[in-house]
N, C-alpha and C positions, 0 to 999 in steps of 0.2 A: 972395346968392340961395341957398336952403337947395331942394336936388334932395329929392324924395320918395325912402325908400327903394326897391331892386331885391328885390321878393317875389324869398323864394329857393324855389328847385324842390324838392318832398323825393326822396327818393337813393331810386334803384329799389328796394332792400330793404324799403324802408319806404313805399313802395306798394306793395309786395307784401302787407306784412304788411298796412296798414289795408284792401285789398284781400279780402283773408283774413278780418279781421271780420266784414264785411261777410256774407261768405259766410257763416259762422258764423252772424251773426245772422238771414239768412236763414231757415237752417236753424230755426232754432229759433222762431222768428214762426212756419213752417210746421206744426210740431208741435202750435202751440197751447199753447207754454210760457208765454207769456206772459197768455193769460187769466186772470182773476180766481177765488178758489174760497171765497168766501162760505159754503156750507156747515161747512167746515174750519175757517173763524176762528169762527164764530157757535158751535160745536161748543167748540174751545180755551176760548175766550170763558165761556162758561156754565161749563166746568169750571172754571177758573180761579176765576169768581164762587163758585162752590156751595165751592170750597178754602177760599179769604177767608172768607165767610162760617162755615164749619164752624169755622176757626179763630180765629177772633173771638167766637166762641158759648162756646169751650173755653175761653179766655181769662177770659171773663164766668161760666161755670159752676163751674171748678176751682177757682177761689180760690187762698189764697195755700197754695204747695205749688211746690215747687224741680220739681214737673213741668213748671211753668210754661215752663223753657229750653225745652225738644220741642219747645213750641206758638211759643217764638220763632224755632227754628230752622224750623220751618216755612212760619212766616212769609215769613223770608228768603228759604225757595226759591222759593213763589209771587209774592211781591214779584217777583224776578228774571225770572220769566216773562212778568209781566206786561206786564216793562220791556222783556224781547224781542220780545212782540205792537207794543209803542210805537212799538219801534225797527223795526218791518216798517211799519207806518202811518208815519210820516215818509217810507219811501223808496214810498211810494204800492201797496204790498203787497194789501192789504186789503182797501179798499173801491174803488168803481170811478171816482170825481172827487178829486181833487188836496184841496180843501176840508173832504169828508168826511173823506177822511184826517189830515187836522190837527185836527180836529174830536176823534177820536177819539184822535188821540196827544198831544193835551190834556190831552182827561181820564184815558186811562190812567198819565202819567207826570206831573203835577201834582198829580191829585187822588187818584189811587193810590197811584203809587210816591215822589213825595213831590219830585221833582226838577223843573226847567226841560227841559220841550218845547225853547224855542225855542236855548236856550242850546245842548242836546243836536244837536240837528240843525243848525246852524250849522256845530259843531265838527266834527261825523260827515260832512256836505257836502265843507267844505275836505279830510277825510282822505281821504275817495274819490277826488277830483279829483285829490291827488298822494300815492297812498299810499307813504310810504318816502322822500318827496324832502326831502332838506336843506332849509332852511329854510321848507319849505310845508305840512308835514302837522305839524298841533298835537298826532296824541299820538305823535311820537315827541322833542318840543321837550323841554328839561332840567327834569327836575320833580326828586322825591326821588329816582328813579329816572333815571341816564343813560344815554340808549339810543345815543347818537352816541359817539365817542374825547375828540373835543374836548370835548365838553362836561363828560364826565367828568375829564379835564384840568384843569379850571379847578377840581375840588373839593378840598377841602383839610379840616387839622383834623377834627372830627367827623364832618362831610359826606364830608372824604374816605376818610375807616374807614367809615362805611357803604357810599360806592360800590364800594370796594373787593370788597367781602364784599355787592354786591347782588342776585348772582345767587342767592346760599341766603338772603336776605334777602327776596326777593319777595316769595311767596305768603306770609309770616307780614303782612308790610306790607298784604297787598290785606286784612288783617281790618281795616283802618283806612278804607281806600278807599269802603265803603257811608256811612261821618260824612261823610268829602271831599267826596261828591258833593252831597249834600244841603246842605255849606257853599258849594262854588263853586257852585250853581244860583242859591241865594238871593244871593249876592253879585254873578252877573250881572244878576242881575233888577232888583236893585236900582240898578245902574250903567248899565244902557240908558236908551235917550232916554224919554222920557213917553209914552206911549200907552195906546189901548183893550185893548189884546193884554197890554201889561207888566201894567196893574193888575189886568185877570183873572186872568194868570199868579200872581201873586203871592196873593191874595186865595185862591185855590185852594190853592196849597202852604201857605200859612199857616191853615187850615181845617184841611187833612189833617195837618199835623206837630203844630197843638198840640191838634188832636181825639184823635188818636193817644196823643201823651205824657199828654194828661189820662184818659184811660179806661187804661192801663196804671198812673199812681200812681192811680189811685184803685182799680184792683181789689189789687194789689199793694202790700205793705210796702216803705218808699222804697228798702233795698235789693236786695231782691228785684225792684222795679221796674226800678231801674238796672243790674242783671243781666243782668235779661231783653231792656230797650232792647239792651245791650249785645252779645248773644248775635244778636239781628234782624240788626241792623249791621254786624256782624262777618259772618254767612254771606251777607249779601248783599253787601257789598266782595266775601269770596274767589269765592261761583259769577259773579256778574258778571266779573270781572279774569281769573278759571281759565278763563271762554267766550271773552273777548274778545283773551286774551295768546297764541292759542297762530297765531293768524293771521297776522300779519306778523314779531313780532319774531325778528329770526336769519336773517331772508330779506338779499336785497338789498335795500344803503342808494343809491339815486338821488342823483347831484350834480343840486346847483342847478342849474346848465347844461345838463344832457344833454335831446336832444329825444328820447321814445320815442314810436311810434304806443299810440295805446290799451290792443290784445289786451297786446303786450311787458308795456307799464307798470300793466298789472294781474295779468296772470301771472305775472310772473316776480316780483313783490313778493307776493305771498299763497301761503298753505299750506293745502291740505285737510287734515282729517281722517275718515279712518275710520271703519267700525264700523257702517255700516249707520241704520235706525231707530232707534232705538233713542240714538244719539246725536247725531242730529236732535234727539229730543224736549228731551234732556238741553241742548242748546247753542242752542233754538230757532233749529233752521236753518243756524246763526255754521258748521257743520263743511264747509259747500259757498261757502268764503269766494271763490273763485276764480268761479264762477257767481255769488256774489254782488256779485261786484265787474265781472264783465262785463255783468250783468241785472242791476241793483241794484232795480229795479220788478216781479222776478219772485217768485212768489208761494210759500210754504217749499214745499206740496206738490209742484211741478215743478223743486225742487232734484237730485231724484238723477236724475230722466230727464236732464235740462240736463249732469248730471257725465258722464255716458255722451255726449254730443255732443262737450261741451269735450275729454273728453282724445281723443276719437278725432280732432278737429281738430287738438290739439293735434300730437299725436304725426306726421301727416299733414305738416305746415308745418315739426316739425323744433323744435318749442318745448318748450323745459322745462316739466313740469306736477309739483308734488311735491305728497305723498300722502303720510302718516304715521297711526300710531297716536297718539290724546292724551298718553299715556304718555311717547311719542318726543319728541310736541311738547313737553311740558313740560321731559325733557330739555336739548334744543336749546335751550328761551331761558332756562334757568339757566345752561349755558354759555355764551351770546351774552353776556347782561347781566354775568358774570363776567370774562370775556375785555375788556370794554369797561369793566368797575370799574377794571381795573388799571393804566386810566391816570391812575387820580386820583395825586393829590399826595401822600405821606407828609411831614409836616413834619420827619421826625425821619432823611431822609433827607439824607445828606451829599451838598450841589451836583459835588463832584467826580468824586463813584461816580458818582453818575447822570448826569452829561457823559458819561463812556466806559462806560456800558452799555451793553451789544448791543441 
């Protein structure tokens, strides 16, 4: 006879704390943080279009002319904006039903920015849910880059002279990161089940990437063409990876096991940043990652009212709230990812030194 388990009780702190969310989130449903601001995106929105389009005109009008990088590096910035609008429609940001909203970060990040919607928010979903926890959150799992001990541990040879050295290695690596994405999009896509959704998805990215690359060779010289792709590519990996790295890594790593309430397991694993407007614009939003990960359906403009609740809750309950400059943050996770290279493997390392190393 198999007993059902004994639900166990959670431990007074920890009603206190999800206790305290609650509070918090009160607060902030009352403020009217959470309404929708349509204006603001339809506004983004059209600049964004009239950017694209001006630079696609320049593209088509300059001819071949090594000014051409400019207009690709501009690209990239707006691409990258684009993909922050996406990334606010996925988490129901934007417009006012769940549907619209996919609707729209469809077509901003498929037939825009060139990448998988569904693949994107799948990945971005599970990170929410356990940001920083061992074995649950996918971007912090061993890629080129080892964000755990262990995992870095296991690299050796080449891989492990990279990990080693990857904390000054990063940011030159995220100019690779804007090709990655657009190769793991399409190789999800390709490997999900059959559906109405996959073949749209697909059908769309493949529209936009070889609409794209044909109108580039053909206004440009092949290598001036492959310059310019190149030059797109390259600043949209680094502003994407420069927005998205300075938020968890270097915070606390969560064991598989630990139960935290909510407020804990999004606070205490996320990092703001600084700097006012202005760096809003620059990071669409990503700089109130703390609020964003408490409200993840709250919309950019009631980011900084929402940062003024959180830390005064914060600091009220007794909870860590960190704050830095980008400058700082980038700092911080070139020493993190360094600090965590150095457990890679040297092969050329004598097994007996390294038995009686400190």
């Amino acid at each position: 006879m198999t007993l059902a388990p004994t639900p166990t009780r959670p431990r007074p702190r920890q009603e206190a704390a999800t206790g305290s969310y609650h509070e918090l989130a009160a607060a902030v449903r009352e403020a009217g943080l959470l309404e929708r601001t349509p204006r603001f995106y339809v506004g983004l929105l059209t600049g964004l279009g009239a950017a694209l389009a001006a630079l696609l005109t320049a593209l088509v009008v300059i001819g071949p002319s090594w000014w051409q990088l400019l207009v690709a590096a501009g690209l990239g910035v707006v691409l990258t904006q684009v993909a922050f609008v996406s990334h606010e429609a996925s988490h129901r940001q934007v417009l006012r039903t769940g549907p619209a909203n996919d609707r729209l970060g469809r077509v901003l990040a498929n037939a825009v920015v060139g990448i998988s919607h569904s693949w994107w928010t799948t990945k971005h979903n599970r990170h929410h849910a356990n940001p920083n926890r061992r074995g649950k959150d996918p971007d912090i799992e061993r890629d080129t880059i080892s964000f755990l001990p262990e995992d870095a541990a296991q690299q050796s040879g080449f891989m492990g002279a990279l990990t080693r050295r990857q904390g000054w290695l990063f940011f030159p690596l995220l100019t690779l990161e804007g090709l990655n994405l657009h190769v793991v999009s399409i190789r999800s896509a390709l490997a999900s089940a059959p559906s109405r959704a996959r073949t749209t998805e697909l059908v769309l990215m493949a529209v936009r990437l070889v609409g794209y690359v044909a109108l580039v060779v053909w206004q440009l010289p092949l290598g001036m063409a492959a310059a310019f792709l190149g030059v797109q590519l390259a600043v949209f990996g680094v502003y994407m990876g420069a927005s998205f790295a300075p938020n968890h890594k270097g915070m606390a790593i969560i064991p598989a096991e630990s139960r935290l309430d909510f407020l804990s397991k999004q606070v205490l694993t996320s990092r703001n940043i600084s700097g006012g407007r202005w760096v809003t614009a620059l990071m669409g939003g990503l700089d109130a990652q703390i609020e964003h990960h408490l409200f993840p359906s709250m919309p950019r403009p009631h980011l900084a009212r929402a940062r003024e609740l959180v830390r005064e809750h914060c600091a009220r309950v007794g909870m860590p709230y960190t704050q830095t400059t980008l400058v700082e943050s980038y700092r911080r996770v070139v020493e993190y990812l360094n600090e965590v290279g150095l457990q890679a493997r040297d092969p050329f390392d004598c097994p007996m030194v390294a038995r009686y190393r400190a």
